[in-house]
N, C-alpha and C positions, 0 to 999 in steps of 0.2 A: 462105373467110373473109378470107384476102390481100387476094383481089381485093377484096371490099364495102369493107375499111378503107382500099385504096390509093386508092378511088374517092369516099371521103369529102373533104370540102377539107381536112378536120384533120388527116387519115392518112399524107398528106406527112411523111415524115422533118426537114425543115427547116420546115413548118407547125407541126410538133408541138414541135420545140424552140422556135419565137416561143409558142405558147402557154404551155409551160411558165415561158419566162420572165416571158411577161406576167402569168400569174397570181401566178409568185415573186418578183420584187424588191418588189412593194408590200408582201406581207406580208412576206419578209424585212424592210423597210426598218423597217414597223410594229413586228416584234417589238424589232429595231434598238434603235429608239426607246425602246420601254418598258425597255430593257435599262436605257440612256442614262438617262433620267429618273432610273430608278432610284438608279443611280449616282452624280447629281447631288443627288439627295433626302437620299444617304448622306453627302456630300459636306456640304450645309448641315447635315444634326445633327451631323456631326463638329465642327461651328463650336461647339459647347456643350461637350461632355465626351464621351471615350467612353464613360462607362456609358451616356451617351444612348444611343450606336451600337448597346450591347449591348442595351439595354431594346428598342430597335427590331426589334434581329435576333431575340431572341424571340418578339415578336409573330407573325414572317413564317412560322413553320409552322403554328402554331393557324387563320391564317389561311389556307392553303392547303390545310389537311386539309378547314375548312370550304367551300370555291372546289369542293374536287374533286367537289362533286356536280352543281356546275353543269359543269364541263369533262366529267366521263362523259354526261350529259346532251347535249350537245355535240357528243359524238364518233357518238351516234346521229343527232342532228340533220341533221349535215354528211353522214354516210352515207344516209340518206335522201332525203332533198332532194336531193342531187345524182345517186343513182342514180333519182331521177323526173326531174330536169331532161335525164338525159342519155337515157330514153326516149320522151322527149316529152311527158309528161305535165303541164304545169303548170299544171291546176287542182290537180291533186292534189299538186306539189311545194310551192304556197301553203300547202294546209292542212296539210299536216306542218309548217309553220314554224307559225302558230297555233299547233297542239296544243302544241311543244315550249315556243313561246316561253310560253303558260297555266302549264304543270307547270315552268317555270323559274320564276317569278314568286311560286309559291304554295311554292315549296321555298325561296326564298330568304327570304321573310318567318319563316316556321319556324325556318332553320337560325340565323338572323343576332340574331334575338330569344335563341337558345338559347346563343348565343357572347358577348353582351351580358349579361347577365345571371350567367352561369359566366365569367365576365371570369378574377378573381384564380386559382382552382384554375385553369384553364387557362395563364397565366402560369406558377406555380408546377410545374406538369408538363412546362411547356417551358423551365425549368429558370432561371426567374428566381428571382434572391438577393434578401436586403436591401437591397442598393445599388440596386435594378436593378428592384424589383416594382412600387414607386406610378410609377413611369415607365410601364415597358409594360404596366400596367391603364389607366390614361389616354388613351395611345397607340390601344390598342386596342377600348378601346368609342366611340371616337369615329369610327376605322375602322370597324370592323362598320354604321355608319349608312350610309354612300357604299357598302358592298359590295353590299347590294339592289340599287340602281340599277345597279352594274356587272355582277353578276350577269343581269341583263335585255340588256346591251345586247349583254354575251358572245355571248349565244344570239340576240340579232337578225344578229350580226355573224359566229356561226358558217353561218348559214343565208346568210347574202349571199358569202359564202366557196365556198361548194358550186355557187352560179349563177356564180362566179369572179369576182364582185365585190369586185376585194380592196382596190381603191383606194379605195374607198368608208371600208372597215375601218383603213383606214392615216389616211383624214382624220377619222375619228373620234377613235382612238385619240391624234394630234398635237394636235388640241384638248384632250384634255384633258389630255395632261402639257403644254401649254402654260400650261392656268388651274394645272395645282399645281405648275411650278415659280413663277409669277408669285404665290402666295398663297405658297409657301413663303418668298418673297424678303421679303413682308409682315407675316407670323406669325411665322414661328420668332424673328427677331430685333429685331421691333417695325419694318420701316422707313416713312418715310411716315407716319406718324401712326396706323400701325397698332398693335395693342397689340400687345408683345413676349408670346407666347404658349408660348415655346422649343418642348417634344418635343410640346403638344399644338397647336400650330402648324401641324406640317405634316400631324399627321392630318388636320386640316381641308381645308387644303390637298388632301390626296388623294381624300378624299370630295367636293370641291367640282368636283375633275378628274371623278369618276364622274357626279354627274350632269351634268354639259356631253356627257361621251359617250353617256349617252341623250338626251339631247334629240335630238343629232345621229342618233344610232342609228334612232330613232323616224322622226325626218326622212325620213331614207333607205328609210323603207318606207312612207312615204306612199302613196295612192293617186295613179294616172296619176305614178308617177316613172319612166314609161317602160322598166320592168324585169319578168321573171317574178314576183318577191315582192313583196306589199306588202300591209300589216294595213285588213284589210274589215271590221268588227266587225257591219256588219249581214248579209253572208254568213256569216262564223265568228264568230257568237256565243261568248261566255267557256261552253264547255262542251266536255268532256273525251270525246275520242274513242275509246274502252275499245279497241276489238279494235285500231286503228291503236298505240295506246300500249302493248298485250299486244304486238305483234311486233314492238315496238322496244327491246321490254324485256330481251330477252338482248344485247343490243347494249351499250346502256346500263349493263347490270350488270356483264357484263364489264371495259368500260372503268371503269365504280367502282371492280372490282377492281385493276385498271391503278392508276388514279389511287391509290387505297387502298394498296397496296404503296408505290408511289413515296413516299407521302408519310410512309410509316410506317418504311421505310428514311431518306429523309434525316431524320425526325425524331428517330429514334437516332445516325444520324452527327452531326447537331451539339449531341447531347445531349454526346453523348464530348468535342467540343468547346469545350463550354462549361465540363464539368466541369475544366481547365487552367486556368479564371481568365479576369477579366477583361478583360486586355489581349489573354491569346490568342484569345479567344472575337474582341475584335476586329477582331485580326487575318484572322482564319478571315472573318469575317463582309467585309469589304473584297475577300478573296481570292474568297470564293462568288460574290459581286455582280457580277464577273469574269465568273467561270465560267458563270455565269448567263445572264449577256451574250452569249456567245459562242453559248451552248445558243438564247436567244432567235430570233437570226439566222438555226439552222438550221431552226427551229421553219416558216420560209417556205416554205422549199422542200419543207417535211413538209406543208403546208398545200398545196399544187401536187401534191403527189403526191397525199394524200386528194383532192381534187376530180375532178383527172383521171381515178385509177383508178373513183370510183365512179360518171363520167360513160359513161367508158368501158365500163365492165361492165351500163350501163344501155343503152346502146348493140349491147349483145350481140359488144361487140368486145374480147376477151380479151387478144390479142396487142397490141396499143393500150395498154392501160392497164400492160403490159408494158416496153412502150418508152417510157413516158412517166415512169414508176418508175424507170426507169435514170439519163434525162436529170438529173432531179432529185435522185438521189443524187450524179449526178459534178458539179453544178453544186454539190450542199452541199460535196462535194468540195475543191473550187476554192476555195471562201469559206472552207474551213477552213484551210489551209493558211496563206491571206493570215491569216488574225487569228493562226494559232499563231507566224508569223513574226514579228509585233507584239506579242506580250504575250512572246516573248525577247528581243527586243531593244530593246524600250521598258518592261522592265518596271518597272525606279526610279523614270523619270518618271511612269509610272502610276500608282503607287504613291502616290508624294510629295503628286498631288492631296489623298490623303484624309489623309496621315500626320501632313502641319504641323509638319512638320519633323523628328520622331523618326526617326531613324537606325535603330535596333531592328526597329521597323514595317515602313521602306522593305528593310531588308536582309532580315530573317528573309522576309516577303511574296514577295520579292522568287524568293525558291529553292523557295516554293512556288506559284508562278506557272509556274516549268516546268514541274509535275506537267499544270498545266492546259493548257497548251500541247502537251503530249505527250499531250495524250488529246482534242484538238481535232478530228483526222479521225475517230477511233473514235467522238465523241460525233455529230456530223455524220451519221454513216452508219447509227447505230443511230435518230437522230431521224426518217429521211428514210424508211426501210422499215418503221419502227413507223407512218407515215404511211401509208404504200401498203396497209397488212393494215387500218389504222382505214376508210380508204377502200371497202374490198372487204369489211368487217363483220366482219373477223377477229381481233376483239377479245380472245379467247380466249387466243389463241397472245401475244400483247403483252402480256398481266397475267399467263399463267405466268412468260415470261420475266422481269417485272419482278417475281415474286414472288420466285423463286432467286436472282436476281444483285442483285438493288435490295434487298430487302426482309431478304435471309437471309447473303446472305455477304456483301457488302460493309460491313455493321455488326460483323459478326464478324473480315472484315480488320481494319477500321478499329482494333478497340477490341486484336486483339493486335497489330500492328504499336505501336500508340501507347505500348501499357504492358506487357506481356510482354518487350517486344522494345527499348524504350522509344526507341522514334522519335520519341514525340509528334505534334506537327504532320508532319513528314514523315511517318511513320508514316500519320495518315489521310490526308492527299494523294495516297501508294501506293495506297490503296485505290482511291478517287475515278477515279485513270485506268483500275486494270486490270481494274474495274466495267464502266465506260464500254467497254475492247477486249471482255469478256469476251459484254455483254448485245449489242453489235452483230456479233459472228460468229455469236451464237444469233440475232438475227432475218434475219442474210442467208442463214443455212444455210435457215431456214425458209421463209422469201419462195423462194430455190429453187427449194423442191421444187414449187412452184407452185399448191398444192391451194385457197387464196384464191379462185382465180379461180373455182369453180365453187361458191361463196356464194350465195344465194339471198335476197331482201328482199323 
């Protein structure tokens, strides 16, 4: 087996680290970006009031509870298409993108119609006040419109991922935090003769960013774009492939459960959060978008690892997708370090963007910005090998772990350090990093033992 991988052009030890990084800095740079925007989004609502910020940061889990069926969805995707790409096969890696991209399309309309409509209780469960409720229902039914469309483009853009198409997915994604921060700069505050629109502004804004990314999305799988993928609609008629979609379906549920956990844990951690008030909620909320950030960035190199590993195991080349797993951890590595360096010693100025001036904000922020900083390599290293197992199908092992560590005790840190013990914000910041060391020693012990590699699709 040595020899066949040494004898490959990719099997080169120095071939294999230019691919991984050519497949990793575009999606780093992507996730980068959406970190960024983000941040910048956070930055023009804070021009209004913070309850704005807080009505905002509400919305952001209802919304990602409902995201997480496209992202499980997603993680099937990207496992199969690319373990067909990387055995040659790509009539058949085409039609996996079809099927997923159909069952993405027809879940989105469902889920997004059912988020719209359950607006206000879903606010109120995420823990918005009186101050804070006709904000983020506004907010957030105007969001749920643009999430269809990005939900679509997710899964065109997970499937162009797995062919290692990632700059593709980075030019996508830059158009369109380019349309919502330039509608943000127009809505939220009136400029230009636009109407001042404040918080429901920039939902617009965000939704106008999503469909610019499918159009683009769409683009990019045009026919004759010179690539393995692209949508044939008189060869894959809108019709659902049952036995291809039954064996993608423990993949997919697993990662639901992934996703499911993740989003069920932080939805109690900044329940705790919220419950402190106003200004600490946000606080908390400036400090996540942070952390987020950060998390974004390594999201790249986790996205380099899924591809390779499942190009590689289609490939019948075990040890490959081994060594290509590793590269990719020590390059999250590297990037982590540089950012933990930066958010200690630039933390005030950081800070200050979103603070406008409060003293309180920059200082208190400021001491839990270290928490995030101290948990920068450990977040890195569990994003980069939960990549490698999503890759090789091993979804399983990634939604246990995120069910124990994510979902069961770090809400349970969180809520006694905060008030037991009464840290408060320090208190759930502790949580946050030793979540973070505790779920990537459980998936490096697992990665390991090695048993991935002999998955089967």
């Amino acid at each position: 087996m040595a020899r066949t991988e040494r004898e490959h052009p990719l099997g080169e030890e120095s071939g294999l680290i230019r691919q991984v990084f050519r497949i990793a800095w575009p999606a780093a740079l992507e996730a980068l970006l959406i970190g960024v925007v983000d941040l910048v989004d956070m930055a023009m609502v804070s021009s209004l009031k913070l309850s704005a910020v807080s009505a905002v940061g509400v919305t952001s889990q209802p919304k990602r509870i409902l995201l997480m069926f496209t992202l499980a969805l997603n993680v099937a995707a990207a496992a199969w298409v690319s373990r067909r790409i990387g055995a040659g096969e790509k009539r058949e890696a085409n039609h996996c993108m079809h099927q997923f991209l159909w069952v993405s399309t027809l879940m989105a309309l469902l889920l997004y119609a059912f988020g719209f409509l359950l607006a206000a209780p879903l606010m109120r469960l995420s823990g918005a006040n009186s101050e804070t409720l006709k904000d983020a229902v506004d907010y957030f039914r105007i969001l749920v419109i643009g999430q269809v469309p990005q939900a679509i483009s997710l899964t065109i853009n997970a499937c162009l991922r797995a062919e290692g198409k990632t700059r593709v997915t980075l030019l996508t994604n830059t158009a369109a935090n380019v349309v919502n921060l330039i509608f943000n700069y127009f809505l939220i505050q009136g400029n230009y003769g636009f109407p001042r629109l404040a918080i429901k502004g920039a939902a617009i804004a965000t939704s106008l960013g999503s469909f610019a990314a499918l159009a683009i999305s769409l683009y990019s799988v045009r026919k004759g774009n010179g690539g393995i993928l692209y949508l044939d609609l008189k060869q894959e008629p809108l019709k659902l492939d049952f036995s291809l979609l039954k064996g993608a379906w423990g993949i997919a549920f697993s990662a639901f459960h992934e996703q499911f956990f993740q989003r069920l844990g932080v939805f109690m951690f900044a329940r705790i959060a919220a419950s402190l008030g106003t200004v600490e909620f946000a606080i908390y909320q400036f400090v996540m978008n942070l952390a987020n950030l950060q998390g974004y960035t390594y999201d790249g190199f986790a996205s380099a690892a899924t591809v390779l590993t499942g190009q590689s195991l289609g490939m019948k080349a075990p040890e490959r997708a081994q060594r290509a797993g590793k590269y990719a951890v020590w390059m999250g590595y590297g990037t982590a370090f540089a950012i933990a360096l930066g958010f200690a010693l630039f933390r005030s100025p950081i800070l200050a963007i979103f603070a406008k001036g409060d003293s309180y904000v920059i200082q208190h922020g400021g001491v839990l910005l270290l928490f995030v900083a101290a948990g920068c390599i450990p977040c890195s290293g569990s994003s980069v090998y939960a990549g490698i197992l999503r890759g090789a199908g091993d979804t399983k092992a990634v939604a246990r772990i995120t069910l124990w560590v994510v979902a069961i005790l770090r809400p349970i840190a969180a809520w006694l350090f905060c008030y037991p013990m009464k840290l408060y914000q320090v208190g759930i910041w502790t949580a946050f990093t030793l979540a973070h060391t505790l779920r990537w020693i459980c998936l490096y012990l697992h990665w390991r033992k090695g048993t991935w590699k002999q998955i089967k699709l």
